[in-house]
N, C-alpha and C positions, 0 to 999 in steps of 0.2 A: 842711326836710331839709338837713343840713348837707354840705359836702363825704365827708366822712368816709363818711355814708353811702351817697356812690351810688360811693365805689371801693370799697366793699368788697363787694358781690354781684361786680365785675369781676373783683378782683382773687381770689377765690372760688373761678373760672371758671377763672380760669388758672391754677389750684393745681390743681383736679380735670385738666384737660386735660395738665399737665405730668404731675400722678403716674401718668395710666394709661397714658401713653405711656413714662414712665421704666418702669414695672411690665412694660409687653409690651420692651422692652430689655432689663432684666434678667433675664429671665424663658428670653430667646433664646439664653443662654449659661449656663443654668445645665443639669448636665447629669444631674442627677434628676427637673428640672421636665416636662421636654419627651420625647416618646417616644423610643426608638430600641431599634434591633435589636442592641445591642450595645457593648461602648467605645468612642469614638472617635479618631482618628488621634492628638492628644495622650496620649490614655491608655493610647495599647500603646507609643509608640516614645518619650513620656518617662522613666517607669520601668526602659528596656534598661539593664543593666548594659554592653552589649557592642554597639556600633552597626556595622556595614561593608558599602558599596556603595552607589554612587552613580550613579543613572542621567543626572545633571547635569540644567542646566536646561532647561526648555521650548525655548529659542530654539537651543541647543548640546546636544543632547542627545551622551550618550556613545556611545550605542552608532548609528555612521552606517547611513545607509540612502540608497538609488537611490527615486528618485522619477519614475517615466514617465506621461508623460499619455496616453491610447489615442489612437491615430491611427494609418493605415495601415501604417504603416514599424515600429510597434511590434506590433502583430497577425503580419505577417509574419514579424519576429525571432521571436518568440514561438511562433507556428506550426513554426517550420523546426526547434524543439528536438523532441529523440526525447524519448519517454513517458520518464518515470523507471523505471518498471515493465516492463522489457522485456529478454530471453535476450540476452546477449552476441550478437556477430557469429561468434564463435568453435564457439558451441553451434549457433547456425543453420546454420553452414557445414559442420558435421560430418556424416559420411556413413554409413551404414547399417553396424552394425559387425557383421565376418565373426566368426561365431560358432565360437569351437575352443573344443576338449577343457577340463574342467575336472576338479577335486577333488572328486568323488563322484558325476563321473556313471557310469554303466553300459554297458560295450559288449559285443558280442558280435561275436567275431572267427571268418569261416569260411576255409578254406583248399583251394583245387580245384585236383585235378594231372589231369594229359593222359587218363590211364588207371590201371587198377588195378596190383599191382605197386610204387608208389611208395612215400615216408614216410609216409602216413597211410593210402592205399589199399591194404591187402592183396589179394597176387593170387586167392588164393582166397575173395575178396569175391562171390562167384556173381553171378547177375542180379538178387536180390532186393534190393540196391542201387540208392535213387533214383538217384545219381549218383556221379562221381568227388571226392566233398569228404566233407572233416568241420567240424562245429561244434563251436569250443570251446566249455568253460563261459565263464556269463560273470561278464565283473571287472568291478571298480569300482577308479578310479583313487584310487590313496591319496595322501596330501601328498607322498611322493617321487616322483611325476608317472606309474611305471612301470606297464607290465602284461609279463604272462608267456608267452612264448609256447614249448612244448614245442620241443627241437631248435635255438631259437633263440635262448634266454635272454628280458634282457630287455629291453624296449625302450619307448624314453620315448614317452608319447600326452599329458602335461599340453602344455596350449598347441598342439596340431597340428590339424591336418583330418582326415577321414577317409582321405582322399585321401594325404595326406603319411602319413600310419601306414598304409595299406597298401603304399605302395612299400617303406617301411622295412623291413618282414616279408616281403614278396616277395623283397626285396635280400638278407637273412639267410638264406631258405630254398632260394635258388637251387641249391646246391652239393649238394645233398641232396632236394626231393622234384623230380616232372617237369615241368620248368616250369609251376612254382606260382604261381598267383591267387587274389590275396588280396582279401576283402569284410569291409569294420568298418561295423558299425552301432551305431546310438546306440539302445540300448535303452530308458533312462531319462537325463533330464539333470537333473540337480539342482545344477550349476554355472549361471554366467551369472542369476541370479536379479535379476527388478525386482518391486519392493515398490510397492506404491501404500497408503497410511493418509491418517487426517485424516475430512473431513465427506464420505464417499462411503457408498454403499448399507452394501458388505461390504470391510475392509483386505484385501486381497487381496497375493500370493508368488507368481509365474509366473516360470517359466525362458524365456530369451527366444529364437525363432524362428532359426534358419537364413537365414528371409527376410527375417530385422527388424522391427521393432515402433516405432511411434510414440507421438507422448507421450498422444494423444487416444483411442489406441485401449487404452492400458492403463490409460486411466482408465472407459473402456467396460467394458472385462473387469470393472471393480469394482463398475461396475453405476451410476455414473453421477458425478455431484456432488447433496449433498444442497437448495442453495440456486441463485440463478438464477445466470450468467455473470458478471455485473455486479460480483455480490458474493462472489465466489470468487476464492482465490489461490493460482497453481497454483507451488508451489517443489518443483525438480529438485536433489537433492545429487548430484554427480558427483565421485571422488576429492578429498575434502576440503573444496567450495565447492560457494554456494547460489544459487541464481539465481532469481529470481523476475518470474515474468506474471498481469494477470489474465487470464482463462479467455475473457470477452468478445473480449478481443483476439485471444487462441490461434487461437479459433473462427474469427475474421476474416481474419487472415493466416495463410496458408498454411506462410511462412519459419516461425511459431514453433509449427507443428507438431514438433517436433524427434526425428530417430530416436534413441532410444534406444539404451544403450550396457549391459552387463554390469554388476550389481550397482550399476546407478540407484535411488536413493531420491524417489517423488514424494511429497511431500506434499501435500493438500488442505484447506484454511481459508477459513472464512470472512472475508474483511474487509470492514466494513461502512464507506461512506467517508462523511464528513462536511466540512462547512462549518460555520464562524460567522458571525452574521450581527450584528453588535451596532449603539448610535447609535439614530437616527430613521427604521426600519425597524418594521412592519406595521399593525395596524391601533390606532389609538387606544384607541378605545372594545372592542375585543378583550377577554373574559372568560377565553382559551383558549392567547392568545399568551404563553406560558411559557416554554417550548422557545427557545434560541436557538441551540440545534445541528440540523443535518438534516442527515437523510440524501440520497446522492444519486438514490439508486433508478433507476436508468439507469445504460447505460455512459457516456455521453457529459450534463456539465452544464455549460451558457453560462454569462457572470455575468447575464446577460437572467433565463434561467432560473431562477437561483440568487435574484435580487433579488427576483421573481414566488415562488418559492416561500416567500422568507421572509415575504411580507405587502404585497411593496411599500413606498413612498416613505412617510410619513406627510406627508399638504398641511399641516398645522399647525407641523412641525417641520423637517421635512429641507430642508436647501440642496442642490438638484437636482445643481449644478454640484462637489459634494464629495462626491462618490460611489469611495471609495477600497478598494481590494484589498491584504491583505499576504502575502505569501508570502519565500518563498529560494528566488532563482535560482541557477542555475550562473553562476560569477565569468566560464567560456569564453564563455557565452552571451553575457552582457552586453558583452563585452568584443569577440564578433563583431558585434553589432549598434551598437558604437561609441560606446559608456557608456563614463567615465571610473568605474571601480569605485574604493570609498574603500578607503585603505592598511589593510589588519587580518588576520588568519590565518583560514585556512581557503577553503573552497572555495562555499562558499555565500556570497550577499553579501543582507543583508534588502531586499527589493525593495517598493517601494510603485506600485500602481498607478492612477492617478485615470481616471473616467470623468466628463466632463461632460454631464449627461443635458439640460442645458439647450440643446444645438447638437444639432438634429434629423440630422446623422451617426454622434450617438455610438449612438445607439439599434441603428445597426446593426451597427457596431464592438464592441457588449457582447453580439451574437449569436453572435461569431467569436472572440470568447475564453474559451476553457475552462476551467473548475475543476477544481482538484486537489485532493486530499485535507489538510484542514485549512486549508484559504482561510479569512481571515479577512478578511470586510466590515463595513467603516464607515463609519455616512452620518453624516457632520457635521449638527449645527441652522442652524438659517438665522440669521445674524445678529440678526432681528426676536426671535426666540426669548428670548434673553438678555433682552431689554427687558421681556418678557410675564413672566421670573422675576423683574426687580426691581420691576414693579408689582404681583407677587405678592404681595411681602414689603410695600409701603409700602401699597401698598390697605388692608388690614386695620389698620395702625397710624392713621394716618388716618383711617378708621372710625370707631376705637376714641377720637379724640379728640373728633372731632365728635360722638359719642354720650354721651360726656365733658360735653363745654358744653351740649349739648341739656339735659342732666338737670341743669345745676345752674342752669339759666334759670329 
């Protein structure tokens, strides 16, 4: 056997082992060969005619953010801010509003003098006379506020009490019947009107009490809310501006019961609040875990809570210690709790907040911080991770060689 012939089974060997390892390379970048859901990132933003916006790089990104790590002192800043979702101080502090005269309500005005003989009592009124009055017809106040009274003309009742429009009529009839007592009643009100719509039994139009009306009970008159407290949102229009509570809370504090004022508009909606929970969050081998939005179904959700309902940690993936929350704070908040807030406009500043689940304090720390509506959670991979994705990729080329040389032996 000659030289020649024992390098060439070798050399054989190492033709077949480079070409099928060249084949799975090229094969890894071609992009009809290999599946996918769609073009990829060359293939939508090479072709732009028109490129603009740049969120910079990973290490400098453009757009800055606050980064808090949880610990006591940051729970309590956190704690000490008011719900976003809650009635001014202005609406709370406001007082039961006295209800006068309006534009189409109906009254009926009576008029009693001493004895018969007077402006309204004739003397020859016999005994068959309940007493010494008369009742007028009654009016309804039109847009020029007045009503009419025989002998007296007319006299303004838009915006009054009953009270103040009877002395006003008593004062005009003085001079002419026998010292005259005057009685206004309010036959019909069709002034003062609060509306209640939205997701309640019946939209309900009531004209509002003498004694006042609160926000709870005129959502009662409508017969209820169609969905639990939690998920209700209760917004009051008052001249011009909207205010808005959820209903859970209403119920709970007393201050955002709020009295009611003339020609209030409530509204009632459902909002349904949610979280993201995205990263190294639920269960691996999950057939079902799809969803990475939830609800919070309760009034009150921890990030404990919120982590637990999405699935939990994954042991294979997640870096315990990168347990991160994003939300926007208030620039005042940050800026009371003694964060230096980065220079940019507006009033919201993007906040980040990390939990390290790996120090058995944090566990409790994530019991006492609350979620809000649209929290978005991300659990970083654990470093090891990354190493498992490149023995992914080389395992198989490797394989593929050594199954290479096995066959051409």
């Amino acid at each position: 056997m000659s030289a020649s012939d024992i390098i060439r089974p070798r050399t054989r060997r190492d033709m077949l082992r480079l070409g099928a390892t060249t084949a799975v390379l090229a094969t890894s970048g071609c992009n009809t060969f290999l599946p996918s859901t769609g073009p990829r990132i060359g293939g939508i933003m090479g072709p732009a005619s028109v490129q603009s916006g740049d969120p910079g790089p990973v290490a400098n990104p453009a757009l800055r953010y606050v980064l808090l790590t949880l610990d006591s002192t940051v729970i309590a800043g956190v704690e000490s801010e008011k719900p976003p979702s809650l009635f001014s101080a202005g609406l709370q502090a406001h007082p039961a509003s006295e209800v006068r005269f309006g534009v189409g309500d109906v009254l009926s005005i009576t008029v009693f003098e001493t004895q018969a003989g007077g402006l309204f009592i004739p003397a020859e009124a016999g005994g068959g006379r309940p007493g010494n009055f008369v009742t007028l017809p009654q009016q309804q106040i039109g847009r020029s506020g007045m009503v009419t009274i025989p002998f007296a003309g007319e006299a303004k009742a838009l915006g009054r009490t009953a009270g103040e429009l009877e002395k006003t009529i008593a004062g005009r009839l003085r001079q002419r019947a026998l010292e005259p007592q005057v009685i206004v009643t309010l036959v019909e009100r069709r002034s003062a009107a609060i509306s209640v719509v939205g997701d309640i039994a019946q939209s309900l139009r009531f004209s509002l009490d003498p004694g006042g009306e609160r926000l709870l009970g005129a959502i009662a008159r409508a017969g209820g809310t169609r969905f639990s407290p939690h998920q209700t949102l209760v917004t009051l229009q008052r001249g011009g501006v909207a205010e808005s509570a959820i209903l859970a809370d209403i119920v709970e504090n007393p201050r955002l019961n709020l009295q009611l004022a003339p020609d209030d508009t409530i509204i009632v909606a459902r909002q349904q609040r949610y979280f993201l929970a995205l990263g190294a969050v639920g269960q691996t081998a999950s057939i079902t875990q799809l969803n990475r939005r939830f609800p919070f179904e309760d009034r009150r959700l921890s990030l404990g809570d919120a982590i637990a309902r999405a699935g939990g940690l994954q042991d294979d993936r997640a870096n315990p210690s990168a347990v991160f929350l994003f939300r926007f704070e208030r620039r005042a908040m940050l800026e009371r709790m003694g964060i230096a807030t980065p220079p940019m406009p507006g009033e919201e500043i993007p906040t980040v907040y990390r939990a390290d689940l790996l120090n058995p304090s944090s566990m409790f720390l994530v019991q006492r911080f609350q979620m809000r509506h649209n929290d978005l959670i991300f659990v970083s991979n654990a470093p090891s991770t990354d190493l498992l994705k490149f023995l992914q990729i080389i395992l198989p080329i490797a394989q593929t060689g050594a199954l290479s040389a096995t066959m051409a032996q």
